[in-house]
PARO-804073 format. One record per atom (N, C-alpha, C, O, CB): x, y, z. Coordinates in pm, whole numbers, plus 50000, padded with zeros to 5 digits. Glycine has a CB too. Example, Ala and Ser with C-alpha at 12.3 -4.5 7.8 and 13.67 -1.06 7.14 Angstrom:
// residues 2
513194943150780/512304955050780/513204967050780/514244966850846/511314955350905/512854977550708/513674989450714/512905000350787/513415011450804/514084994050572/
***
This chain:
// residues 275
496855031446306/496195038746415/495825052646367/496765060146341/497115039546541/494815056246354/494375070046349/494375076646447/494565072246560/493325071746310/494025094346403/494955103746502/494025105346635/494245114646713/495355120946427/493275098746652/492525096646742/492445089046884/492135093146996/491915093646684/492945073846824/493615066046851/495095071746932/495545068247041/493665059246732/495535079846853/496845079346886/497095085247011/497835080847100/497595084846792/496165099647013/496025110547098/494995101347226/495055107147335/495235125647005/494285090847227/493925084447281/495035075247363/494955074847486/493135080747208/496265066447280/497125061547368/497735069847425/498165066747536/497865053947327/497985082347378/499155089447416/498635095247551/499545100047617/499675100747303/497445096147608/497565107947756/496635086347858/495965087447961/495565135147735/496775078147822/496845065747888/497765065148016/498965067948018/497295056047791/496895060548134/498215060048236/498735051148224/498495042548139/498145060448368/499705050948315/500775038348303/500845033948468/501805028948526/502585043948230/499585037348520/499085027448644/497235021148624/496445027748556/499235039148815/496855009448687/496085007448637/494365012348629/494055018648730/496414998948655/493545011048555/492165016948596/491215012748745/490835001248764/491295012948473/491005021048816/490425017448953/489175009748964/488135015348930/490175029249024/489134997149010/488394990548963/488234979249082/489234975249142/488844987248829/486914974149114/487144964749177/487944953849201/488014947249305/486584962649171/488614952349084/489594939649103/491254948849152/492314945749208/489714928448912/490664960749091/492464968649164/492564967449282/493634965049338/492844985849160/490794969849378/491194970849539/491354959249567/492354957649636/490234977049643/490524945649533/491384934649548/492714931949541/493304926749635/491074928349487/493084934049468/494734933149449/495574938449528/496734935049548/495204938349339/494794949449589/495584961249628/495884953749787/497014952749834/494614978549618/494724949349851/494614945949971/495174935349972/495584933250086/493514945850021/495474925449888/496334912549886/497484919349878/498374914149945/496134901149769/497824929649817/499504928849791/499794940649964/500934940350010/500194939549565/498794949150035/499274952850171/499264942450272/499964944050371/498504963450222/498424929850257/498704918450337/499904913650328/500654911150422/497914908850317/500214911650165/501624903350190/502844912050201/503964907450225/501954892850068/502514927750178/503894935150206/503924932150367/505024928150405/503924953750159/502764933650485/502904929350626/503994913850623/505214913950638/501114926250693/503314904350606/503934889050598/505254891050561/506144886350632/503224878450488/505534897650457/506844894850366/507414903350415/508594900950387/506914895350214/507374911850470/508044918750540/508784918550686/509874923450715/507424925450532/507884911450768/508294906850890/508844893950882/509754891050959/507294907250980/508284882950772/509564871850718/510534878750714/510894878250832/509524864450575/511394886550652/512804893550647/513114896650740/514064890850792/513044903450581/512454907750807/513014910250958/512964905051065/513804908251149/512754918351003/512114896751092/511834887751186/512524872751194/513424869251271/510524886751175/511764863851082/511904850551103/513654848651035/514594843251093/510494841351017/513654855450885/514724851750869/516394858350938/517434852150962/514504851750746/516024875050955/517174880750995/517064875451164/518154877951215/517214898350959/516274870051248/516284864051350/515534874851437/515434886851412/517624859251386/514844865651584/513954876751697/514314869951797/514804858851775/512144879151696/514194874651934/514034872252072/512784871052070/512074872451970/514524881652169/512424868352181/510984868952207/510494884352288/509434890252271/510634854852305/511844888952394/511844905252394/512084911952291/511104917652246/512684910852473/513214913752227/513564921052148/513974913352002/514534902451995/514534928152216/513614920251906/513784915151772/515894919551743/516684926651805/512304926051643/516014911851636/517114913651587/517624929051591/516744936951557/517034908051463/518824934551623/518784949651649/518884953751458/517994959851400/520434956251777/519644950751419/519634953951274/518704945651213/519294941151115/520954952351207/517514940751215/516574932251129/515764944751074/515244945550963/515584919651219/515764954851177/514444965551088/515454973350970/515244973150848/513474981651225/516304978551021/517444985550941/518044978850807/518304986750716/518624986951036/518314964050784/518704953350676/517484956750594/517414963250490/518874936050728/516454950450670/515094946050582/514474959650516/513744958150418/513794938450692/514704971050557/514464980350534/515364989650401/514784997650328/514424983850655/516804986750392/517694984250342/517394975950214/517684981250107/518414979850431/516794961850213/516774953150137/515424958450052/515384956749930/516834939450210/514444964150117/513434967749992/513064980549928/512284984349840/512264964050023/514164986750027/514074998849988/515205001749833/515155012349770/514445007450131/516094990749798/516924990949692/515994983849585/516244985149466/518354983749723/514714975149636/513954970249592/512644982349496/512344983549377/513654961749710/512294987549595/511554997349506/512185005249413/511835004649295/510905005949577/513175013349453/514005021449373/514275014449216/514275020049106/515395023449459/514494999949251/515044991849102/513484991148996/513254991748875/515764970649151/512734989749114/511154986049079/510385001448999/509634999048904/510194981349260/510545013149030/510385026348989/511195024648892/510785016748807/510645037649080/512575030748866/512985028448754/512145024248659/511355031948604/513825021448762/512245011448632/511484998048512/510175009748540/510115018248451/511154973848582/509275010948637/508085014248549/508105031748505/507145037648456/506585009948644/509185036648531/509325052548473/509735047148318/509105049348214/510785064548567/510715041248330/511175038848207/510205032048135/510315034448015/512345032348207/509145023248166/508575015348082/507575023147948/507095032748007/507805006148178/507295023447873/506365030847782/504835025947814/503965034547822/506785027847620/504665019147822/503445015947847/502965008648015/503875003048075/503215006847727/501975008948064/501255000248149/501694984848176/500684978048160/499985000448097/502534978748201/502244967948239/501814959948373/502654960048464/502984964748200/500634953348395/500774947648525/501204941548613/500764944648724/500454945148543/502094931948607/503254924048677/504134934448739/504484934448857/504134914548574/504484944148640/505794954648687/504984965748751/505284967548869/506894961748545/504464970148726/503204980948827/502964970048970/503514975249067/501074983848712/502444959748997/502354952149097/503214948049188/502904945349304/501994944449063/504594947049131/505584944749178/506354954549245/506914954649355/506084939749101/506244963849142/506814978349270/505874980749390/506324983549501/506814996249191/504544979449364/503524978649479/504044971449576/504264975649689/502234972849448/504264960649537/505004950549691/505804956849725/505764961549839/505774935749685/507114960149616/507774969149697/508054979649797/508954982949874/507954971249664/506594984049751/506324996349834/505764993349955/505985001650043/505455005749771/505124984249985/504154976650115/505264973750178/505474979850283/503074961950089/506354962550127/507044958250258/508524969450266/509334969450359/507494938850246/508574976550167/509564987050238/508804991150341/509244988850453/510084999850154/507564997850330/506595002150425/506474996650565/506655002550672/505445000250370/506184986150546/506424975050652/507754978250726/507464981750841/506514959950581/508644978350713/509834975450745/510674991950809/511414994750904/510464967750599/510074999050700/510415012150753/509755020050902/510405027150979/510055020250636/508095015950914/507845018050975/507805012251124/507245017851218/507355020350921/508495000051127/508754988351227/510264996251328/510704998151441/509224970051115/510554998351177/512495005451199/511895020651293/512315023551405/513715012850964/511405024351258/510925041851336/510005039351429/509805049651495/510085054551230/509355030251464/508565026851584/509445018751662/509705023451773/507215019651555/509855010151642/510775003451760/512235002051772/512905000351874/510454990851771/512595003051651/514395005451705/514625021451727/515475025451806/515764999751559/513735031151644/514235048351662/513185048951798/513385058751868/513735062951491/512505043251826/511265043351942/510555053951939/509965057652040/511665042852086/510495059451845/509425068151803/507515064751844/506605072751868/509715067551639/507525053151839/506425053151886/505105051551755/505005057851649/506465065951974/504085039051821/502985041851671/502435058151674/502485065451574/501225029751680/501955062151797/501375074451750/502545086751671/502275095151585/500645080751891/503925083951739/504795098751698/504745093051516/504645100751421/507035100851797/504825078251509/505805074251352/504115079951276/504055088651189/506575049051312/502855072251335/501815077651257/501675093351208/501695097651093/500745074551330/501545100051328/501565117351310/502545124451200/502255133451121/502085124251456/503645118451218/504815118651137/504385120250969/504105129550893/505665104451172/504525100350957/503925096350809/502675103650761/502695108350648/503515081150805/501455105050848/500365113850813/500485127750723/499955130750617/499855117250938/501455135550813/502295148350784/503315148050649/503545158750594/503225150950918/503905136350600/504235136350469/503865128950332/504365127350220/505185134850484/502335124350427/501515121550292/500755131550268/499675127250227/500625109750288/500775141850272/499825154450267/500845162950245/500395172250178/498865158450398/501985164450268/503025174050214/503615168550079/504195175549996/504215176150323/503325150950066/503945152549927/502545154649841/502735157049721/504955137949874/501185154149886/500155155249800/499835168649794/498995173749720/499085147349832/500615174949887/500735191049804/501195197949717/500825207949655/501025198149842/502415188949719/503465198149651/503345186749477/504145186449384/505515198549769/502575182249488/502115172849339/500925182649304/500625186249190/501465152849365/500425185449397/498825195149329/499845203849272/500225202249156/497335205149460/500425214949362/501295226649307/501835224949201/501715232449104/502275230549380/502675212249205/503445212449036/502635209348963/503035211648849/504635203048992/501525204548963/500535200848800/499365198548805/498915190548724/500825188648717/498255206548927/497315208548962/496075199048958/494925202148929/497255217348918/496445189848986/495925177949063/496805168449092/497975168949054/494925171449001/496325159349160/496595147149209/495855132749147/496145121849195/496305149149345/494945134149045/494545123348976/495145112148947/495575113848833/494255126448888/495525098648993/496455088248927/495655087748797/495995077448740/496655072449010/494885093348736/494565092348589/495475099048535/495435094448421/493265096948542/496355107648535/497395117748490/498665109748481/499365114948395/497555130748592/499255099048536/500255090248583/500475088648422/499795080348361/499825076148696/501525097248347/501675092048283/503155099948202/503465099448083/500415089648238/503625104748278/505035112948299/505695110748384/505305106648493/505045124848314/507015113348349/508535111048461/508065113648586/507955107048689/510005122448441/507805125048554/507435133948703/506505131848809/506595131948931/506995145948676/505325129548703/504005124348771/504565113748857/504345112648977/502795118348666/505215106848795/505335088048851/505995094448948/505255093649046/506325072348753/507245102048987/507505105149091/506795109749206/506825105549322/508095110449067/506345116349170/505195122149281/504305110849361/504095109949482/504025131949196/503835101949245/502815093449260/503545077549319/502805067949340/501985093049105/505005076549339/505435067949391/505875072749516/505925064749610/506215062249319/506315087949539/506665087849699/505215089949775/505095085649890/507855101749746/504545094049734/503375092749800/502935079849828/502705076949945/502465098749737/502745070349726/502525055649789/503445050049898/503215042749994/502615045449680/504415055049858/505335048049980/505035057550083/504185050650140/507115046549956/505075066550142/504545074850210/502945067750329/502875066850452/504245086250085/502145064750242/501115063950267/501505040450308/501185033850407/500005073150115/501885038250242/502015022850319/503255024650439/503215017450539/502565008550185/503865030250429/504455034350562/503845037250682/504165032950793/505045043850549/502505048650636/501725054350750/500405045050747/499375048850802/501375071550730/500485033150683/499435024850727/499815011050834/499045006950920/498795019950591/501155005450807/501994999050907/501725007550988/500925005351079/503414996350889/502175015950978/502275022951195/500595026451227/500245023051340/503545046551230/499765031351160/498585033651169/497845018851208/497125018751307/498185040651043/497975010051152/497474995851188/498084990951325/497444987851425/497894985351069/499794990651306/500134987751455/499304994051591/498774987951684/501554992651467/499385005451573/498595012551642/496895012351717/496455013451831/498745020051571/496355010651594/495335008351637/494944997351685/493834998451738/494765011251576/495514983851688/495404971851714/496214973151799/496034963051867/495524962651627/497084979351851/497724979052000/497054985052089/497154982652209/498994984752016/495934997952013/495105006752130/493444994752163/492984994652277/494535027952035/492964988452082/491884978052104/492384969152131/491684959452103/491034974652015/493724965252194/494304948952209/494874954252406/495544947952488/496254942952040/494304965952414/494954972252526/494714962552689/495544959352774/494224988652530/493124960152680/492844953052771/492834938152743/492904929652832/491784957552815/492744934952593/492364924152570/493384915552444/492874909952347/490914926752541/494614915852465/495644912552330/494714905252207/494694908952089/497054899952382/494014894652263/493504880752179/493074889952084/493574887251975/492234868652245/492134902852079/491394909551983/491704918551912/491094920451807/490584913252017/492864927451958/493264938851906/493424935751728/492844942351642/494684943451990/494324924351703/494094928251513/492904926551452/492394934851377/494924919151409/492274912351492/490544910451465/489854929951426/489664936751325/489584901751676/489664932251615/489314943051570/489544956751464/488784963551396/489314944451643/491054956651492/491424968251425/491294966551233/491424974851142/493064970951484/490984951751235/490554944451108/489254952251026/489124956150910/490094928451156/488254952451162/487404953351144/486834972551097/486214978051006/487044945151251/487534976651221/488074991151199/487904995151087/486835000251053/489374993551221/488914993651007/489744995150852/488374992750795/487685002850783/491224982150795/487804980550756/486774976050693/485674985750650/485204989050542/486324966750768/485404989850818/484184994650814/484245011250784/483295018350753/483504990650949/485875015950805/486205028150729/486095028550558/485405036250491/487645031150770/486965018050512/486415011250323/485135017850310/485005028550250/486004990250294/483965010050377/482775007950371/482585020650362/482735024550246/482135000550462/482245031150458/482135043950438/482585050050328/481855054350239/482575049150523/483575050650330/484405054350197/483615050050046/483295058949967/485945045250206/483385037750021/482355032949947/481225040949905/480875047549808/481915023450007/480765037450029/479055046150035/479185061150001/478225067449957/478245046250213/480465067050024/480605080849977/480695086449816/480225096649765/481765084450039/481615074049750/481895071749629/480175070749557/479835078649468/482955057749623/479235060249610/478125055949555/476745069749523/476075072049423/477715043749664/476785077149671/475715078549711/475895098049758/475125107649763/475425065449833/477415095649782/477495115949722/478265121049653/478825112749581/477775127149814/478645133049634/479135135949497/480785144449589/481155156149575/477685148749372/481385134249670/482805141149721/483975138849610/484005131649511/483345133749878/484645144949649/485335145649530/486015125649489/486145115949563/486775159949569/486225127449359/486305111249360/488325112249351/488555103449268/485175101349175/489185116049378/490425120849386/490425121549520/491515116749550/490745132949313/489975123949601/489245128049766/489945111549744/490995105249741/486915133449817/488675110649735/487815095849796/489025084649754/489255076749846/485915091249693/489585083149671/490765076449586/491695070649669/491965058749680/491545086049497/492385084149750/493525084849832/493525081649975/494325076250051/493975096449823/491975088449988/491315080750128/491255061150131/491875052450192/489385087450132/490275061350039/490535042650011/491875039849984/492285032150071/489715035349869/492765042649901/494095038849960/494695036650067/494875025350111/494685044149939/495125048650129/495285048050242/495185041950346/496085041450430/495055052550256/493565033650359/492775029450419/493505014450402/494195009750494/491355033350376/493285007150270/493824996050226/494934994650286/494794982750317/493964995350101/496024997750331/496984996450404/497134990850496/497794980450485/497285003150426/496444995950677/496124994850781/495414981550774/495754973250858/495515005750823/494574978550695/493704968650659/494514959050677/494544951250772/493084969050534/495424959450553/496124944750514/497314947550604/497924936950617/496574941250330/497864956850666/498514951650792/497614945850938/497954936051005/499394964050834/497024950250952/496514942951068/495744927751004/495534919051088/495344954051157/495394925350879/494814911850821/496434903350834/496544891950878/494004913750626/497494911050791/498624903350757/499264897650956/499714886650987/499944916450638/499114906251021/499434903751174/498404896951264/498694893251378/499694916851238/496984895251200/496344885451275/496294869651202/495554860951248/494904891351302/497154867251086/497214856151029/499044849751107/499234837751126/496974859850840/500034859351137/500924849751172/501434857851312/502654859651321/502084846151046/500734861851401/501134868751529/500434854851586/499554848051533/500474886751575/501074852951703/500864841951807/499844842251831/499144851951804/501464841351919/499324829651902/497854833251969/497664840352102/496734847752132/497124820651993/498834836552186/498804851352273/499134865752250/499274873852342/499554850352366/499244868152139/498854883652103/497404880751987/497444889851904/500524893352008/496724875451972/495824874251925/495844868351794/494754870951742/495364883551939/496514862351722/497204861151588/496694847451545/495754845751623/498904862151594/496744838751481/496184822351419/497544817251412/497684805351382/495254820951240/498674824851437/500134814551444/500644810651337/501494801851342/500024801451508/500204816751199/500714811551058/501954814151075/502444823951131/500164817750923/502674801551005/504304807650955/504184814450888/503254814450808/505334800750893/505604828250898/504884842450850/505604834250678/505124839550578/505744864250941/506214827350661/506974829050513/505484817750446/505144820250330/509244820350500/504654805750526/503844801150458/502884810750420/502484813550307/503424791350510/502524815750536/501054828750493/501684838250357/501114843950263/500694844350672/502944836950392/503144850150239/503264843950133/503404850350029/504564860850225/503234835850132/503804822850010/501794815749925/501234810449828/505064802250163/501644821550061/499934814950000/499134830849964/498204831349884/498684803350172/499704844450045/499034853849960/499344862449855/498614870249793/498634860150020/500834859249840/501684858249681/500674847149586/500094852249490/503674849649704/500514835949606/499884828649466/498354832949507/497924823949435/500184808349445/497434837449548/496874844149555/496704856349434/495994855849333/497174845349658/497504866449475/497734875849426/497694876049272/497184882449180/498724878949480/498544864849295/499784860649081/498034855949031/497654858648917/501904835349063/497234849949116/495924845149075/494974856548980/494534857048865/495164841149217/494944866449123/493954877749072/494674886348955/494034891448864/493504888449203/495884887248966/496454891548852/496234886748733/495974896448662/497514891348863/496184874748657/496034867448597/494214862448591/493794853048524/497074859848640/493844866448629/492324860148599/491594876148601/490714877548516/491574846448749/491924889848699/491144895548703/491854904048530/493004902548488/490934901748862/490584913448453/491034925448349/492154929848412/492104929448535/489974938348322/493554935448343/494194945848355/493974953448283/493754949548168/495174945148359/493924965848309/494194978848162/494774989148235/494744988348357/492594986748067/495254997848185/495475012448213/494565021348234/493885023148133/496055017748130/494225028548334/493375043848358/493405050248247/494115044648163/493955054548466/492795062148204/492495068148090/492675087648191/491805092448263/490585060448010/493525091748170/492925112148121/492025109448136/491555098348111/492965122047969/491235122648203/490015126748232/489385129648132/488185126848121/489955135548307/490025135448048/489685147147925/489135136647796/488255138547712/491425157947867/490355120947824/489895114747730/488595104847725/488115099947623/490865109547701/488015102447893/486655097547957/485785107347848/485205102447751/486415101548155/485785124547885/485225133247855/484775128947720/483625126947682/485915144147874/485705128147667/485525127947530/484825116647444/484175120147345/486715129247488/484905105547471/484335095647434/482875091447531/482255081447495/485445086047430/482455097847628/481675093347685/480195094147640/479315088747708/481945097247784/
***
């Protein structure tokens, strides 16, 4: 390897390059953190039809939250990029998300709007205090202890505040009419992407902006996609068993993983340079 090369692997992230097949992925793995998540707390730790299991949000929440932590580790420690283990803490992070925010909306009764306002408020306090320590927020930079820290409580942060943000909004359009509320709030999300898109294409906002916004966004999405595939049909839902629906958007997933490119993001400096 020449020193070129080298100084080339060496500023490589160790999350992957943003790419159409990432937001694919991305939105399959917030669908199945919804599914796989309410499998745990729901179907398997047990529900009423009033009230869910009193400890199902608190266990399940419990159970993936030891899950990410094990899942961080492996990719701080890892030296390089890999995709399976980058993907996998992602789940992690969706259905802790899931689960956390289920736990602060209905057993703390906080409420979708208080848990949203909330989560909103510390995805922007941890994306501050990441600018402050190393003056941006680029996941092209992801490639230090530290960074990864920053750049993992913020994800969890932000799929937290997309569970309650999705609940929400599909409880405020399902108000008069249950059958529609996830459909719609489906649609919602979508057509926010879309914008988001067209911003990326067609003006020059910041693309770090725009990054965290489509993230974000992806969330709400694949929770309300993940709650109109196994919510009843009287709350508007198609009635999937929640462990079959997750079981079919897990091999899914292992699919796009496996068929779509993986690579690592690149430093800005090192785009710069070779471009």
């Amino acid at each position: 390897m020449n020193v070129r090369d080298a100084d080339s692997a060496a500023v490589l992230s160790k999350v992957p390059a943003v790419t159409l097949g990432f937001w694919i992925i991305k939105i399959l793995a917030t669908t199945l953190g919804e599914t796989g998540g309410d499998t745990v707390t729901m179907t398997w730790l047990g529900e009423t039809t009033a009230h869910p299991y009193p400890n199902g949000y608190l266990i399940g929440t419990a159970i993936f939250l030891t899950a990410l932590v094990f899942f961080v580790f492996l990719q701080i420690a890892a030296k390089k990029f890999h995709p399976f283990l980058y993907w996998l803490t992602i789940i992690a992070s969706t259905t802790a998300g899931t689960t956390m925010a289920d736990f602060a909306d209905r057993s703390l009764g906080v409420g979708y709007t208080g848990g949203s306002l909330i989560l909103f408020a510390c995805v922007i306090a941890s994306l501050i205090v990441w600018y402050l320590s190393e003056g941006t927020v680029s996941v092209a930079t992801v490639n230090k202890p530290r960074v990864e820290i920053y750049y993992w409580i913020t994800i969890t942060f932000s799929q937290t505040l997309g569970t309650a943000l999705g609940d929400w909004t599909a409880d405020a359009l399902g108000a008069d009419d249950p059958g529609y509320g996830y459909l719609l709030a489906a649609l919602v999300f979508l057509g926010a992407l879309a914008i988001v898109a067209a911003c990326y294409y067609f003006t020059r906002v910041s693309r770090v902006l725009l990054f965290w916004a489509a993230f974000i966004l992806t969330r709400p999405l694949g929770a309300t996609v993940g709650d109109f595939f196994d919510k009843p049909h009287s709350d508007g839902g198609l009635d999937v068993s929640r462990p079959i629906a997750t079981g079919i958007i897990l091999a899914v997933m292992l699919l796009c993983i496996l068929i779509i490119p993986q690579r690592p993001g690149e430093h800005p400096r090192v785009q710069e340079r070779t471009a």
